[in-house]
LUMVOTOR-328569 format. One record per residue (C-alpha): x, y, z; residue number from 1. Coordinates in nm, 2 decimals. Each point is the difference from the previous one (the first is absolute). Layout:
% LUMVOTOR-328569
((X; Y; Z); NUM) ...
% end
This chain:
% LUMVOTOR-328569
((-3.21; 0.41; -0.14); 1) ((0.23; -0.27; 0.18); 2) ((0.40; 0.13; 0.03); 3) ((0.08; -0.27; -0.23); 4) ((-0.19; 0.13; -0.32); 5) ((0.10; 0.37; 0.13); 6) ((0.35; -0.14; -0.06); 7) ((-0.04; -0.14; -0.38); 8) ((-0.20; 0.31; -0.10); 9) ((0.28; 0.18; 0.10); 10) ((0.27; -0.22; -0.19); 11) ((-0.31; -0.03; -0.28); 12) ((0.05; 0.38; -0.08); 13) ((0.39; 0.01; -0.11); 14) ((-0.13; 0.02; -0.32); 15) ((-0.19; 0.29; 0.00); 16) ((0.24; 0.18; 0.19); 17) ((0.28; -0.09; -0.27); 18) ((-0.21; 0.20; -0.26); 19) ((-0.07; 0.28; 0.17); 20) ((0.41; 0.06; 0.19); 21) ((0.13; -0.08; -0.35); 22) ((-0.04; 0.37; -0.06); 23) ((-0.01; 0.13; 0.31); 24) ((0.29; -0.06; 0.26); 25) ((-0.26; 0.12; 0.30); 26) ((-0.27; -0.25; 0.01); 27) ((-0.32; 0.19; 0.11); 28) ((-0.12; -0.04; 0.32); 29) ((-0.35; -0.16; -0.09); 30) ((0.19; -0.32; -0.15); 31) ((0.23; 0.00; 0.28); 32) ((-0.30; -0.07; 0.22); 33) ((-0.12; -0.24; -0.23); 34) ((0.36; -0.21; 0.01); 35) ((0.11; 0.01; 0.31); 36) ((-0.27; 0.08; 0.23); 37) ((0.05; -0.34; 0.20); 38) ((0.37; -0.05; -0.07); 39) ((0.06; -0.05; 0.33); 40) ((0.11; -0.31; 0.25); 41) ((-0.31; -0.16; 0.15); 42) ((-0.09; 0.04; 0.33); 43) ((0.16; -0.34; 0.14); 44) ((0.20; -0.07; -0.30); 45) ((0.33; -0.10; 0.18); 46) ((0.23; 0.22; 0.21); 47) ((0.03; 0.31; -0.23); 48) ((-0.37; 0.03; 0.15); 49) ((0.15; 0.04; 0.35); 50) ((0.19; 0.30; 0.19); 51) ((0.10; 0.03; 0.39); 52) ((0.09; -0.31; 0.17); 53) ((-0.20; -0.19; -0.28); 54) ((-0.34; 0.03; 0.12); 55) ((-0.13; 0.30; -0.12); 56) ((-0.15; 0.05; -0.33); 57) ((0.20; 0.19; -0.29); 58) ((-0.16; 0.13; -0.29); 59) ((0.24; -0.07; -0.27); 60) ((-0.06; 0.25; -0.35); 61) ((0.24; 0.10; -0.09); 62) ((0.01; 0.31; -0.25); 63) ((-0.42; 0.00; 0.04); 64) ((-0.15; 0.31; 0.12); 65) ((-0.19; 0.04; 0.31); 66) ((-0.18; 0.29; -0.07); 67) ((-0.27; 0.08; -0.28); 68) ((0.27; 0.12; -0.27); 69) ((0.15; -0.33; -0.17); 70) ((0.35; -0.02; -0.05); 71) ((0.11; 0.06; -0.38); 72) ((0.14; -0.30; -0.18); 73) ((0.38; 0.08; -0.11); 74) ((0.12; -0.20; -0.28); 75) ((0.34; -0.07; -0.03); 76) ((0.21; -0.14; -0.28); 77) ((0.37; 0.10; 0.08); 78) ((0.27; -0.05; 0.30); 79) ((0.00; 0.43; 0.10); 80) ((-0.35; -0.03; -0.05); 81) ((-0.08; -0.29; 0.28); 82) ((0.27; 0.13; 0.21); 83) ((-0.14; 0.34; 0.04); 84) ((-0.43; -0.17; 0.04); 85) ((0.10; -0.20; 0.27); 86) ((0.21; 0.18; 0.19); 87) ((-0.05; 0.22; 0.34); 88) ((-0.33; -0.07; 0.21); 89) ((-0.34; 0.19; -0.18); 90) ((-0.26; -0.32; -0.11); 91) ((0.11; -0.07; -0.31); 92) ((-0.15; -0.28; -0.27); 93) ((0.26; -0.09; -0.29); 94) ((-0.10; -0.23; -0.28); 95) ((0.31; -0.12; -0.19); 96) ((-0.04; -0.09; -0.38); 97) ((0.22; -0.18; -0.20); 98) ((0.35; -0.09; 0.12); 99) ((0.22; 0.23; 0.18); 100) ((0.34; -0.08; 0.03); 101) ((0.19; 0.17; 0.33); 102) ((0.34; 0.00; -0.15); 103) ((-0.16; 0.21; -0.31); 104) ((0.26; -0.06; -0.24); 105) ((0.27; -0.02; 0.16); 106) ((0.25; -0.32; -0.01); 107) ((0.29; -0.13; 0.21); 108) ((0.26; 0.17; -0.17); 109) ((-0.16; 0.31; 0.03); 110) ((-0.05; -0.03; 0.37); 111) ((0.37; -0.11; 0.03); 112) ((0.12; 0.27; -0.24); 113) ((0.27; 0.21; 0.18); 114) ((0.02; -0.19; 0.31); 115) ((0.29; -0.22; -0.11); 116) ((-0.16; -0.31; 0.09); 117) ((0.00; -0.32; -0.20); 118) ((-0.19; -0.32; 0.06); 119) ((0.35; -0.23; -0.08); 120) ((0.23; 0.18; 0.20); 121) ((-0.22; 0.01; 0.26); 122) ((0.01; -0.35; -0.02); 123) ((0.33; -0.03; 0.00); 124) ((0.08; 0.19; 0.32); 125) ((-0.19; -0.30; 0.21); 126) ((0.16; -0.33; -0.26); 127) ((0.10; -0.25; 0.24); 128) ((0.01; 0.26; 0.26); 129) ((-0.30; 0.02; 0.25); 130) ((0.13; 0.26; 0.24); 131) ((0.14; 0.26; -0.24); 132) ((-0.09; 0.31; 0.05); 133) ((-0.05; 0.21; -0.39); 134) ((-0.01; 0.33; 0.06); 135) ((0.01; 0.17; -0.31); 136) ((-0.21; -0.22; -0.17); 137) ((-0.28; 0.02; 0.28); 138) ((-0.04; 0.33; 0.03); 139) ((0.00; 0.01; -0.38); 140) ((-0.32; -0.27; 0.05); 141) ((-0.15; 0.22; 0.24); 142) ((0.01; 0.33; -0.19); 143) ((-0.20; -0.20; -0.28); 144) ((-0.25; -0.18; 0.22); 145) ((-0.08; 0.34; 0.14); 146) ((-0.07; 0.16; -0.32); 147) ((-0.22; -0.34; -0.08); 148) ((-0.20; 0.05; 0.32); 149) ((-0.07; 0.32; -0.03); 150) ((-0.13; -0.09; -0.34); 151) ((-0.20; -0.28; 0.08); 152) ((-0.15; 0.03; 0.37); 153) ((-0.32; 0.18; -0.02); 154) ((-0.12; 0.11; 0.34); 155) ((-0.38; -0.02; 0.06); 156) ((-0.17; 0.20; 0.27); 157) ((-0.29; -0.07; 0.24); 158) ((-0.37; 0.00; -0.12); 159) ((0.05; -0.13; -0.33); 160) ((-0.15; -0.26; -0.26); 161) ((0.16; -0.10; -0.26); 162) ((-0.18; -0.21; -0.23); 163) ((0.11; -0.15; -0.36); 164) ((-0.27; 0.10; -0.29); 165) ((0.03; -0.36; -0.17); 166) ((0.18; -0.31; 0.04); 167) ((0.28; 0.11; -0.20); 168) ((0.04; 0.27; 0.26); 169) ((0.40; -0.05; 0.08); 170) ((0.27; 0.20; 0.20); 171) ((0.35; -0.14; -0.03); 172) ((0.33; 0.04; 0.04); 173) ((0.02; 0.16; 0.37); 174) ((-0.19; -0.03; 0.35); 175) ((-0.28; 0.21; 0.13); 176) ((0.09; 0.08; 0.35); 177) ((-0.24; 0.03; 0.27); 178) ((0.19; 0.19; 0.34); 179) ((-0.20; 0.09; 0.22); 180) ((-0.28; 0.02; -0.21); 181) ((-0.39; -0.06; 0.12); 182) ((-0.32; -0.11; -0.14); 183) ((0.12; -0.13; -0.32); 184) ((-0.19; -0.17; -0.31); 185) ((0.23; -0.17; -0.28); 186) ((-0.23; -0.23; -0.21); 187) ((0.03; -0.18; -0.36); 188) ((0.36; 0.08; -0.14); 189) ((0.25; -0.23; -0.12); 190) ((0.35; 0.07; 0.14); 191) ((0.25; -0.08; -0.14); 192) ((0.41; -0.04; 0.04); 193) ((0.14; 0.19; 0.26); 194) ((0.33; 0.00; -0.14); 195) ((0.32; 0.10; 0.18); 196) ((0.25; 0.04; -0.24); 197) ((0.31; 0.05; 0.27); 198) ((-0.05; -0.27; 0.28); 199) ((0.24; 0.01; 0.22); 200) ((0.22; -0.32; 0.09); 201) ((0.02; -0.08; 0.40); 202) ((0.25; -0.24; 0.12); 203) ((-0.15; 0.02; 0.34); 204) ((-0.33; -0.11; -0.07); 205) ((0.00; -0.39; 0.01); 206) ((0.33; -0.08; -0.12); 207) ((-0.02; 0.29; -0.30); 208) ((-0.33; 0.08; -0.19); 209) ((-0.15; 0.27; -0.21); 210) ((-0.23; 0.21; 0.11); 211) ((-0.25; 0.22; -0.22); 212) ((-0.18; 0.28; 0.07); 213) ((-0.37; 0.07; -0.07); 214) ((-0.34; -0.16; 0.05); 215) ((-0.25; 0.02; -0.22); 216) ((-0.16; 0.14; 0.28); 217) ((0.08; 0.08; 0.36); 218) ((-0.19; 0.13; 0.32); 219) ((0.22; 0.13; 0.23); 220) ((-0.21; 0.15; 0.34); 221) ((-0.32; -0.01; -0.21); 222) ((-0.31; -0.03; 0.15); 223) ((-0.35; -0.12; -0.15); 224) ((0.07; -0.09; -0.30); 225) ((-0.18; -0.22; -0.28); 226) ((0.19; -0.20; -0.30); 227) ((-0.29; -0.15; -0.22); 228) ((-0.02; -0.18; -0.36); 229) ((0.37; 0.10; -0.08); 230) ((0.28; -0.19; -0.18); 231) ((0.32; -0.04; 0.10); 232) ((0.32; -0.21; -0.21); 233) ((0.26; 0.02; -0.09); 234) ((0.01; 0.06; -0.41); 235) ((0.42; 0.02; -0.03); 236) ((0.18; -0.31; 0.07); 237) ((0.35; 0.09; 0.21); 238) ((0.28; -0.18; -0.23); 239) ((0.31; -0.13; 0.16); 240) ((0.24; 0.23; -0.19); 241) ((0.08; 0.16; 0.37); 242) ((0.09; -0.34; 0.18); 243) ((0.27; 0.03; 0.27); 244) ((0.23; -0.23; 0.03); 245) ((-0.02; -0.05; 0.41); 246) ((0.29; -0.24; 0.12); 247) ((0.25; -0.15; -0.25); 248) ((0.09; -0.33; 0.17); 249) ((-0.43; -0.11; 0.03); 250) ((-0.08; 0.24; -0.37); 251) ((-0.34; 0.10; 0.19); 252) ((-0.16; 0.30; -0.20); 253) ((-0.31; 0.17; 0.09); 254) ((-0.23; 0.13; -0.27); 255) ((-0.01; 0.40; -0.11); 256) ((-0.33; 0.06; 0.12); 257) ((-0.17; 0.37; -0.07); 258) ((-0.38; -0.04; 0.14); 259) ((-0.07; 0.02; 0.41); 260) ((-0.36; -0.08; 0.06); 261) ((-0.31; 0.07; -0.12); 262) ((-0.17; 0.16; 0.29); 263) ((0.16; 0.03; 0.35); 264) ((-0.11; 0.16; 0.30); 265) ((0.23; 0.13; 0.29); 266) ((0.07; 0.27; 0.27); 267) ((-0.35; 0.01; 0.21); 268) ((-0.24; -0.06; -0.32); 269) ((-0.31; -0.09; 0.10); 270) ((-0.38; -0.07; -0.07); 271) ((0.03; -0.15; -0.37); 272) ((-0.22; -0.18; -0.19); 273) ((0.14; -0.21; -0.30); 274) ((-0.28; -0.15; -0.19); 275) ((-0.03; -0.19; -0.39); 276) ((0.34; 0.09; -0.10); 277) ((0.21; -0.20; -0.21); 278) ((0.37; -0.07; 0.10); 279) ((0.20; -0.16; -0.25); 280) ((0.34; -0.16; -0.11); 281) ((0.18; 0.19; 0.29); 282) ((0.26; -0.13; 0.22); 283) ((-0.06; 0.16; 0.36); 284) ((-0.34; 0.12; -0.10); 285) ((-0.10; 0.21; 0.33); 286) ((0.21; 0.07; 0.33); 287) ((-0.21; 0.13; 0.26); 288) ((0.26; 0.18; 0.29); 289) ((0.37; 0.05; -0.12); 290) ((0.17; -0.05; 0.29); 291) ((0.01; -0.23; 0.33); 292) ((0.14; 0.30; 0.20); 293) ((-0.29; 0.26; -0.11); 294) ((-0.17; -0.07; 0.33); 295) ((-0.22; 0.29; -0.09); 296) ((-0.20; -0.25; -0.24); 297) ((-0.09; -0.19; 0.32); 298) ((-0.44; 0.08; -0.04); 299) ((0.05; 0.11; -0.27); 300) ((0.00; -0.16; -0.37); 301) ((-0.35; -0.15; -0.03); 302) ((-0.11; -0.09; -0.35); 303) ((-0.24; -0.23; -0.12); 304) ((0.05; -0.15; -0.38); 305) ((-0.25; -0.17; -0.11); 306) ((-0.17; -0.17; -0.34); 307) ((0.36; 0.07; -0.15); 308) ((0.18; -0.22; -0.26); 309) ((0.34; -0.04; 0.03); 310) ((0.16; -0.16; -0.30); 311) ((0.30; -0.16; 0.00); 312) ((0.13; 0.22; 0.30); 313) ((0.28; -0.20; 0.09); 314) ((0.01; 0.17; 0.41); 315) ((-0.16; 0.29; 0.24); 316) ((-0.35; -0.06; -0.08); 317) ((0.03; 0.15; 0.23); 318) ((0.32; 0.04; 0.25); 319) ((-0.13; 0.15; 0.34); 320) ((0.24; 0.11; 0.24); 321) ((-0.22; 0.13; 0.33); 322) ((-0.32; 0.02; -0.20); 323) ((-0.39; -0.07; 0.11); 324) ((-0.05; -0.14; -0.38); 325) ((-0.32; -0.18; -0.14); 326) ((0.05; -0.18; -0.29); 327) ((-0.30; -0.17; -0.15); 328) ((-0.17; -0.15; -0.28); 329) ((0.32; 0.04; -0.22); 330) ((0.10; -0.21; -0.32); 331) ((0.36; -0.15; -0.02); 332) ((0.07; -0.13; -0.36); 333) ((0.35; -0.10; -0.18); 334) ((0.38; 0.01; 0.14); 335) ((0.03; 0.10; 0.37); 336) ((0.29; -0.11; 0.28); 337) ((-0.24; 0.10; 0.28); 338) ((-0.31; 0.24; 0.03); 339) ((-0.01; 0.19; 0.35); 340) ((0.34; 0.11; 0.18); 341) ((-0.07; -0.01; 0.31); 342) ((0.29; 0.30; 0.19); 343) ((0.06; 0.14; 0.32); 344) ((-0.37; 0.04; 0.19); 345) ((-0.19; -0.08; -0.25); 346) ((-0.32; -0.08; 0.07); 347) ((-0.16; -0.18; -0.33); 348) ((-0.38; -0.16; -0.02); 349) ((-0.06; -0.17; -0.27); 350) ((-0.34; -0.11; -0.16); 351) ((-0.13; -0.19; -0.28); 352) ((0.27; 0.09; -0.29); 353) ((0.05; -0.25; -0.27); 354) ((0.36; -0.12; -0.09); 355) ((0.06; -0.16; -0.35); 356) ((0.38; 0.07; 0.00); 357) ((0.31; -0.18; -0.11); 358) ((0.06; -0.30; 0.19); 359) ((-0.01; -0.18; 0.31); 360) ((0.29; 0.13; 0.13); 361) ((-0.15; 0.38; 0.03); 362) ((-0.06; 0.14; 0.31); 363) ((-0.30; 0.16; 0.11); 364) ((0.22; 0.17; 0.25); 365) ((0.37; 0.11; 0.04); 366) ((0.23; 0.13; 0.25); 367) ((0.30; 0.20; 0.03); 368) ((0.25; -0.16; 0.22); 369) ((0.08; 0.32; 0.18); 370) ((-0.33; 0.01; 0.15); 371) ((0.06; 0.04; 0.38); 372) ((-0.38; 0.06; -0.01); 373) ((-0.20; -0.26; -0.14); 374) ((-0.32; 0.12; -0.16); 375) ((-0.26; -0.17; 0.02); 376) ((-0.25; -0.14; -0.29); 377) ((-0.36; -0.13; -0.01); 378) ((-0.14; -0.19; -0.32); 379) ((-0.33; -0.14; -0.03); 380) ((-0.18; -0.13; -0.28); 381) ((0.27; 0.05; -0.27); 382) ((0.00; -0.24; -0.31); 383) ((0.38; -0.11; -0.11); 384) ((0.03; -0.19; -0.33); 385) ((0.31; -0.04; -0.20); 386) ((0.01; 0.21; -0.32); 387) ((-0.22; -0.18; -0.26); 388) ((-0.10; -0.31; 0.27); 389) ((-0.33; -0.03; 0.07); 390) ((0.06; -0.15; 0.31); 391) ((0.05; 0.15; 0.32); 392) ((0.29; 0.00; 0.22); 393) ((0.11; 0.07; 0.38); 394) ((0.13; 0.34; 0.06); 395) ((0.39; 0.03; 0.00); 396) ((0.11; 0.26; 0.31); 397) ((0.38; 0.08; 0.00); 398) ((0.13; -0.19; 0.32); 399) ((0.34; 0.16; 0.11); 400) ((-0.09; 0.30; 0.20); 401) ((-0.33; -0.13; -0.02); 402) ((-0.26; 0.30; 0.13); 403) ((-0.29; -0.05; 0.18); 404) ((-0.27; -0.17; -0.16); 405) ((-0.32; -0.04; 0.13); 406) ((-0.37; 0.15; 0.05); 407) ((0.12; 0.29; 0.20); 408) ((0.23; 0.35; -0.15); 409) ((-0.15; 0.20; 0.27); 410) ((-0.27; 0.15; -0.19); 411) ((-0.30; -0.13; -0.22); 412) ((-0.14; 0.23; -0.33); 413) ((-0.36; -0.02; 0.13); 414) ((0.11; 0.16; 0.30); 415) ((0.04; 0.32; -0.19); 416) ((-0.21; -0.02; -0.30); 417) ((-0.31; -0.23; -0.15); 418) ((0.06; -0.20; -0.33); 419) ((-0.07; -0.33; -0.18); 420) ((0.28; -0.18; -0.11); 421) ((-0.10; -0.18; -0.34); 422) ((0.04; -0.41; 0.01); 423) ((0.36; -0.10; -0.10); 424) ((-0.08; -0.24; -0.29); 425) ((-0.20; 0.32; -0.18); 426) ((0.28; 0.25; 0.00); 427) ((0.17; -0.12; -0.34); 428) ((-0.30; 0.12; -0.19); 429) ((-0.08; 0.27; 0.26); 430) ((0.36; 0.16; -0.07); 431) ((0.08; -0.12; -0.33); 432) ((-0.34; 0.21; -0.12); 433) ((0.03; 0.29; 0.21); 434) ((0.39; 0.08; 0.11); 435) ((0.18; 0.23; -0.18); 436) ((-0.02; 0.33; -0.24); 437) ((-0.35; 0.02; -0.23); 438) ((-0.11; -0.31; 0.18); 439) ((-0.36; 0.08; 0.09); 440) ((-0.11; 0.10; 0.36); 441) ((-0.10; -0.28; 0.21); 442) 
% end
């Protein structure tokens, strides 16, 4: 039996293994076997295959046993029941039903209860003030953002898979948080809104902004690790009811915002494989490195997305500071300023993705102008149309700070692992069919 029909009998037997967990919360090892005996990254299937310098085979599975006894199935429905399957480091295998919500309940008001803090004095601390410093009022924001996170942040441990049992599989409401973590499956589960409810305002940070807390998910120093079929968006719109008023004489504002992105990477992560997800209606969609000065990331940071859709994902698909990232056969479709941010070091080779996005104007790359870096980019064989033209266009490259664009980032993907990219004008109907939670495996 080829890997490929392994793969759909495995997605083929949700079904039965809905009947039988419905009354039992341990699924019994024989169906385990059945489900999830080759859930697990193929052998050249981008670098979550890889370990070492990046030559050297991994074999990525997860919460899969390696020993005659199958791991049991353990079904989860509720936040202190996911939190306590997927924590510490013993293979595990989770199937999530239904939706769970991480803040279980619990509202902004009852997160700020007793800490003193409120949103409109808050605000008013910073009105037409950029520099002033609130003390009362932050450390009143802080106490509630604490108790938020330590409602919402669910840590998940090494040699797991976590697998949604239908396409109405969600988690919401918080961020699963991968430190440290290894050998890591997380496959066909719609997340949605990771919702800070107490960003904090920073005047520093390009002339005043907010910032939010929270991904949807985050690997921070994770290693090996395999995002597959899952569905990340944004489902709560962020209203303008916390808009600062920055400068009084100019009457610039800068929107309340309460989502970060959907799934980051930072601090040393490496060896990930991000395949047929869909990204959508997200500002700065997936930030790979958080910081020029983490020199640590230097080697580090290699991820390969591909066969993705990112829907209206208006930046960072992705931004790569330092980075050996692979991004190809990807479908672009709806609003977008530009697609790749292109940081400090990054090295970035792009390959056959398919851009149907806003307008002419988009760029397939942008730049920070603090770069004192360039990275450097390589694109071949990417379609760019504008969004509903049927004709195609050049591709629009941010000029000032301009990085290095050309055939050479220092490194080449078939250097490290063997694939077949698919031919750029099929990946609408190669994504569109198969990207995404309950799409069918490819």
């Amino acid at each position: 039996m080829t890997t490929a029909s392994k793969m759909k009998r495995m997605w083929s037997t949700f079904t039965a293994i809905t009947m039988l967990s419905s009354v039992l919360f341990m699924v019994p090892a024989a169906q385990a076997a059945t489900l999830y005996a080759d859930s697990q990254l193929g052998a050249n299937d981008g670098w979550g295959s890889r370990t070492g310098t990046g030559t050297t085979s991994f074999t990525l599975n997860g919460g899969k046993s390696t020993t005659s006894t199958e791991t049991p199935v353990t079904v989860v429905t509720t936040r202190d029941q996911l939190k306590t399957a997927v924590a510490g480091t013993t293979k595990a295998v989770i199937l999530v039903r239904g939706t769970i919500d991480l803040n279980a309940g619990n509202t902004e008001s009852t997160y700020a209860s007793g800490t003193g803090y409120n949103l409109t004095t808050y605000q008013n601390a910073y009105y037409n003030n950029d520099s002033a410093t609130i003390s009362s009022q932050e450390t009143a924001r802080a106490a509630a953002a604490t108790k938020q996170k330590n409602q919402v942040v669910i840590s998940v441990g090494s040699n797991k898979t976590i697998i949604g049992e239908s396409n109405t599989s969600i988690i919401k409401g918080g961020s699963l948080y991968l430190k440290g973590s290894n050998n890591v499956i997380i496959r066909n589960i719609q997340f949605h809104d990771a919702l800070d409810f107490f960003p904090q305002w920073d005047p520093s940070d390009s002339g005043g902004n907010w910032n939010a807390a929270y991904d949807s998910m985050t690997l921070d120093g994770a290693t090996n690790i395999w995002i597959d079929h899952c569905t990340f968006a944004d489902k709560v719109t962020d209203t303008n009811s916390g808009m600062i008023l920055k400068n009084s004489s100019t009457g610039e504002v800068k929107p309340f915002v309460r989502h970060d992105g959907l799934l980051d990477a930072k601090n040393g992560s490496n060896f990930i494989t991000i395949s047929y997800n869909v990204f959508q209606d997200h500002y700065k969609t997936s930030l790979i490195g958080s910081s020029d000065s983490t020199t640590t990331d230097d080697g580090k940071l290699k991820l390969t997305y591909h066969h993705n859709y990112f829907l209206n994902s208006k930046q960072r698909s992705p931004r790569v500071r330092y980075g050996m990232v692979h991004v190809y056969n990807n479908y672009y479709v709806g609003t977008a300023d530009q697609v790749y941010g292109i940081g400090y070091s990054a090295k970035v080779y792009s390959q056959n993705n398919y851009l149907n996005v806003s307008a002419a104007t988009t760029k397939l790359a942008g730049y920070s102008g603090s770069e004192s870096v360039k990275g450097k980019l390589y694109d071949t064989g990417t379609i760019y149309k504008a969004y509903g033209s049927s004709t195609e266009q050049s591709i629009n490259i941010a000029t000032a700070n301009s990085p290095q664009v050309g055939t050479d980032v220092g490194w080449t993907p078939t250097s490290y692992y063997s694939y077949t990219a698919d031919a750029t004008a099929n990946v609408p109907s190669i994504v569109s069919t198969y990207a995404g939670a309950g799409k069918p495996v490819r």
